[in-house]
N, C-alpha and C positions, 0 to 999 in steps of 0.2 A: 176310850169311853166305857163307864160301866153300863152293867145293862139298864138300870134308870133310864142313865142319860140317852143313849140308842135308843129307848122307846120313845123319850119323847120326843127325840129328834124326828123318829118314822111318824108319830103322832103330828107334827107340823106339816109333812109332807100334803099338797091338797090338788086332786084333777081339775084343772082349770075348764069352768062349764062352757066356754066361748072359745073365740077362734081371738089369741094374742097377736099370733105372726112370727114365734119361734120356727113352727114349722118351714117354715118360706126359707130359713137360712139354705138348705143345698140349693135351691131353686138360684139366688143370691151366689152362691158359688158355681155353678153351672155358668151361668149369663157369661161373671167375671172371667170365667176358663174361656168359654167362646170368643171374648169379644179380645182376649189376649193372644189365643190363636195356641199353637201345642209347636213345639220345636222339638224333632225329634231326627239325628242325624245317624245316618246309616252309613258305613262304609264297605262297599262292595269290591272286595281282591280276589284275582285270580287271571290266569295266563289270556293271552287276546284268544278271539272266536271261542271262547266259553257263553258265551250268551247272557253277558252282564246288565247291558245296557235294557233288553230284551225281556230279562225278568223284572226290571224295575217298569215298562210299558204292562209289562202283566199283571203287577202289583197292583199299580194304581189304576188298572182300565183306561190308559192315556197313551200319545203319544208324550215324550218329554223333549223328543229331539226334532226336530225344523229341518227347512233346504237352507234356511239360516244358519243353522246351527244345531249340525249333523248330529248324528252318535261318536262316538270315540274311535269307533274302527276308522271313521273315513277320515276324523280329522287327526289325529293323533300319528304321527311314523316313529316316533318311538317307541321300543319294546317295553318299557321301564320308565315311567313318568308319574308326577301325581300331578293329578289331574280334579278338580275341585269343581262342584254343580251346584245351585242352589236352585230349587225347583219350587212353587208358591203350586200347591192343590190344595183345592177345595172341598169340601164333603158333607153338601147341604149348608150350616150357615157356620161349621169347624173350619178353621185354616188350620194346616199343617204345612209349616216348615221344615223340608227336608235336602239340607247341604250332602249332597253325597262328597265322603271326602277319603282319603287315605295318607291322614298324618292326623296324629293323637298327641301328643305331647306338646308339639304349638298351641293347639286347643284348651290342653291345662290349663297350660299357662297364662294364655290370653281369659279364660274363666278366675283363676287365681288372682292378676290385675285388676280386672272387675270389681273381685271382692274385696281388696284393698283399698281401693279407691273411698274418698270421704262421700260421692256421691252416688250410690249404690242403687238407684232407681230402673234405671238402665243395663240390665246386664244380660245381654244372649248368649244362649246355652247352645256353641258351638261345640260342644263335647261331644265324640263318637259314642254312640250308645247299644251299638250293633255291629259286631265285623260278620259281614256273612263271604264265608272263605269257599270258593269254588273248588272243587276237585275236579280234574282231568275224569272221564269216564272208564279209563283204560282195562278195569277191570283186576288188576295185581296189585292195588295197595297204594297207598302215602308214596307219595316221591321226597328223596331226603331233602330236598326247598319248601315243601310242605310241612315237614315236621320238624325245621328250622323255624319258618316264618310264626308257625303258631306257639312253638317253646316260647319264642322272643316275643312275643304280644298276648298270651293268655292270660297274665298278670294286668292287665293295661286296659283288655278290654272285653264285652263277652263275647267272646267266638262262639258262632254257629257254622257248621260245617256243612257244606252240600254240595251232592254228587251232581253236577252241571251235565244235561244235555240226556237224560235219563232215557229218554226213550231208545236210544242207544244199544240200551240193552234188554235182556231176555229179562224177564221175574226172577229167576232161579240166578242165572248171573249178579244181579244188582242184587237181592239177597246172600249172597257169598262175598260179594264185595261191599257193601254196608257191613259186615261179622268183619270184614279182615281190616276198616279203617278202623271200627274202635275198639279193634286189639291192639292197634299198632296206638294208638291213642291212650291207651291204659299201660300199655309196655313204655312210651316217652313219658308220661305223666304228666299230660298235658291236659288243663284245664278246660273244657267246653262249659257252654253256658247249662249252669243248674239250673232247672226250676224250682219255685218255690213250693213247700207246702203249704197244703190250706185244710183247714176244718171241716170241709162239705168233702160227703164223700165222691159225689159225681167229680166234681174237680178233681180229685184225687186218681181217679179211672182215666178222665181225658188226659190229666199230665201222667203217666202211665201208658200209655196208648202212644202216646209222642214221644217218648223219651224210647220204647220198643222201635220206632222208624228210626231214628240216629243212626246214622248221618241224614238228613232226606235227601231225597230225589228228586229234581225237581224239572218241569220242562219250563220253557216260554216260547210264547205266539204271538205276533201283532199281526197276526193273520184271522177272520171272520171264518169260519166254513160251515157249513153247512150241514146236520146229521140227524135224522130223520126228523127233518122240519124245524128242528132247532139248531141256532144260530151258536154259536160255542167258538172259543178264541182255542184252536189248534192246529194241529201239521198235518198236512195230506198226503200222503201214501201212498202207494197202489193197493199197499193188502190191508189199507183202512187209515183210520185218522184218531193221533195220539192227541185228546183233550187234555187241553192244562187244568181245567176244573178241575178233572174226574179221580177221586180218591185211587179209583182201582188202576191207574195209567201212572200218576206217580204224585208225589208230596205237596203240590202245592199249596192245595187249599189249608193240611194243616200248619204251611210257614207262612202262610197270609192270615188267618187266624190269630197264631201267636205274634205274629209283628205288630198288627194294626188292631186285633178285637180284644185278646186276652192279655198280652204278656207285656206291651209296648209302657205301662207304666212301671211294670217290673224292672224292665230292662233300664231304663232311664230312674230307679230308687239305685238299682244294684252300681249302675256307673257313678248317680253322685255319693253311698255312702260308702264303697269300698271302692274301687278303683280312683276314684278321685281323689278321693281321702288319703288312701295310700301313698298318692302323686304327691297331695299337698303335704301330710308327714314328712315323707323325706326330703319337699323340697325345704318346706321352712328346717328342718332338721338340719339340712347343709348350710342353710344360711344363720343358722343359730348357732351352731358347732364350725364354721367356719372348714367343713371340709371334715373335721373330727368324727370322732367316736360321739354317738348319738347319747352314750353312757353317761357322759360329760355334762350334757343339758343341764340337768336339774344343778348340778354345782355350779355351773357358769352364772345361771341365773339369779345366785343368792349373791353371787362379788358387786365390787363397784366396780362402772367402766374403764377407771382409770385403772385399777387391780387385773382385770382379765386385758383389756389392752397391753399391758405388760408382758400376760404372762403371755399372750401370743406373739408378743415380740421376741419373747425367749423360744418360745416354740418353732418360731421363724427362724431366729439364728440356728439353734438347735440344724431346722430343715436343713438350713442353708451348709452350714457346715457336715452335715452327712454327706450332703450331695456334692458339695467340694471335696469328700473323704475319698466317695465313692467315682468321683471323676477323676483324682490323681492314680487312683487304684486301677479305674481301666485307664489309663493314660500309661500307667506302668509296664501297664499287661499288655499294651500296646507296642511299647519301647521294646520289652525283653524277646515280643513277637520278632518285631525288626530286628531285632540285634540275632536272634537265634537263624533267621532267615538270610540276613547277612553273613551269619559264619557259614550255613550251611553251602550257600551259593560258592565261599572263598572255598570250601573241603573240596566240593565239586567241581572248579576251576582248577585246583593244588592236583585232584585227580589226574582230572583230562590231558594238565601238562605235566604230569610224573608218564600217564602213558603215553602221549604224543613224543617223550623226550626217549622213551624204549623202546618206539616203534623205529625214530631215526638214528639209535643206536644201533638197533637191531640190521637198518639199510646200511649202514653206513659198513658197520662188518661185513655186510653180506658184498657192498661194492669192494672192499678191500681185498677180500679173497677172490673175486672176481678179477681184480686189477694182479694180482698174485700169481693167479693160473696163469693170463694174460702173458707176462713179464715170462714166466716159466717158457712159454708155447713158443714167443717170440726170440728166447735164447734158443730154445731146442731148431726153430726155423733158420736162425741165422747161422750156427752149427753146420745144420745141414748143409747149408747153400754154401758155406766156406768149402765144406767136404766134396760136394759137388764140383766145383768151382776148380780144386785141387785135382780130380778126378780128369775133369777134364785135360789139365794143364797137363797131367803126365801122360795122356793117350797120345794130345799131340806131339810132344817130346819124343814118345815110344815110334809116331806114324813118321816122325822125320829122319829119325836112327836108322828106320828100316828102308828109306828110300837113299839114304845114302851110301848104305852097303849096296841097294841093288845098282847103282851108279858102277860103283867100284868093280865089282862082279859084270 
């Protein structure tokens, strides 16, 4: 538009002197939010007796668990299970829907279905839209199942990280180990949930203020006690009582802020246009490219189907025949295994009996010269005994001469 035109465009512009009813539109979207109710799913991981169950009664100011239907510690004997909650609170005339779950990708996909579907009126957002990941207290850092678990799920979902059972520790401690988890979080490069920026500069201070507590710290109590006249959900002690409220005791208030007051719409924008998105990319991506190179798409898409059907049949035999290349190849490599192991066992056999046949060569000499001597000792014995034998014959010869002269005489 020239400038003409722009002015008298702003020249039609006109404040309407009465009440139309444009206004009333959020009012009109407010009602419709409430009366749809807000689904917003959390998934809580980390080791047993971290106090899982414990912070989600802290969250909502509720019990969640029954004599019906315990906590997880007493019902659960598995160390390793997923284990799935769907909890219905209320909050004044809000419903909030919160499935605590721990599996993400059935979720996708079951939301993916949904959206495919010709009848789309109906579709619940069982998407994780929070992992809040426990840490052990111990004070020395990430344990390497911690900095597995979250490599493998930072992409998937937004992790928040918290140092479980806080009061645990000293100020000075738990500040030294909040520094040491997200170094080791910057050294894996591993994603935690970003906050957004915003144009007001107070917002700007408070996400700033929060992002300095990372990791938080957090306690929980389904405990009431008692402190000077006020009534406060915390732990008793002898040398005094660690508030879950209380800023200066440990994080909660600002992980219950950001889940439920400030950030829970964030968190559930950031799951459905990148984490989800990125799910649903590569799923239709695999199922477009058939397993292929994602490169591929846009050419696939200009063939007919009888054209790309072809050519994936070629690409198939192609597969096929690799993998039969590649199968005769260790098939081979298999054989020459055997055959090599085969001669080696015949060397090592050929061995044992070249020396087994040296060893009774070696007896065999040894008994011959024995049998040698033998023969020798037994001529020299018989010798002898002739010699004797002779000795004898002539003394008696000799004793009989001499008694027949003394006859004579």
């Amino acid at each position: 538009l020239n400038g003409e035109q722009r002015q008298s465009v702003l020249s039609q512009q006109r404040n309407l002197e009465g009440y139309v009813g444009f206004a009333n539109l959020p009012n009109q979207v407010y009602r419709k939010s409430v009366k749809r109710g807000f689904e917003f799913t959390l998934m809580v991981v980390g080791e047993s007796g971290l106090g899982k169950s414990t912070l989600i009664n802290s969250l909502f100011l509720t019990d969640l668990y029954s004599k019906d239907y315990p906590g997880p510690s007493q019902r659960i004997k598995k160390t390793v299970q997923v284990e799935q909650s769907k909890v219905l609170v209320k909050e004044g005339t809000s419903v909030v829907c919160l499935p605590v779950i721990n599996y993400i990708d059935s979720k996708c996909e079951d939301f993916l279905n949904a959206e495919s579907r010709v009848n789309r009126r109906l579709m619940p957002d069982s998407r994780v839209h929070c992992c809040l990941y426990f840490i052990s207290p111990s004070g020395h850092g990430l344990k390497p199942l911690d900095i597995e678990f979250m490599k493998r799920l930072h992409d998937k979902v937004n992790v928040i990280p918290l140092i479980a059972k806080a009061d645990t520790l000293t100020p000075e401690e738990c500040q030294l180990f909040k520094k040491q988890i997200m170094k080791e979080i910057q050294e894996h490069s591993i994603k935690i949930y970003e906050f957004p920026d915003t144009e007001d500069d107070e917002d700007n201070k408070l996400i700033r203020k929060v992002k300095e507590r990372m990791p938080l710290a957090v306690v929980g109590s389904n405990i009431i006690v008692e402190v000077n006249g006020r009534k406060v959900r915390g732990r008793q002690y002898p040398w005094g009582v660690a508030e879950v409220e209380n800023g200066e005791h440990c994080d909660f208030t600002v992980l219950r802020n950001m889940l439920i007051r400030t950030h829970m719409q964030d968190l559930k924008d950031v799951t459905n246009n990148v984490h989800y998105e990125n799910y649903r990319s590569r799923k239709l991506a695999a199922v477009t490219c058939n397993g292929g190179d994602t490169s591929k798409t846009k050419g696939q898409l200009t063939k007919s189907p009888l054209a790309q059907m072809e050519e994936e049949r070629r690409e198939h035999v192609m597969k096929m025949k690799k993998m039969e290349a590649e199968m005769e190849q260790v098939f081979e490599m298999k054989v020459k295994e055997k055959k090599q192991k085969l001669k080696d066992s015949e060397a090592e056999l050929e061995r044992r009996h070249e020396q087994m046949k040296k060893n009774l060569d070696a007896q065999y000499r040894e008994l011959e010269e024995k049998r040698r001597q033998f023969d020798e000792e037994k001529v020299n014995w018989e010798a002898q005994q002739r010699m004797l034998e002779q000795q004898k014959l002539d003394v008696a010869k000799t004793m009989e001469k001499n008694k027949k002269k003394g006859k004579i005489f």
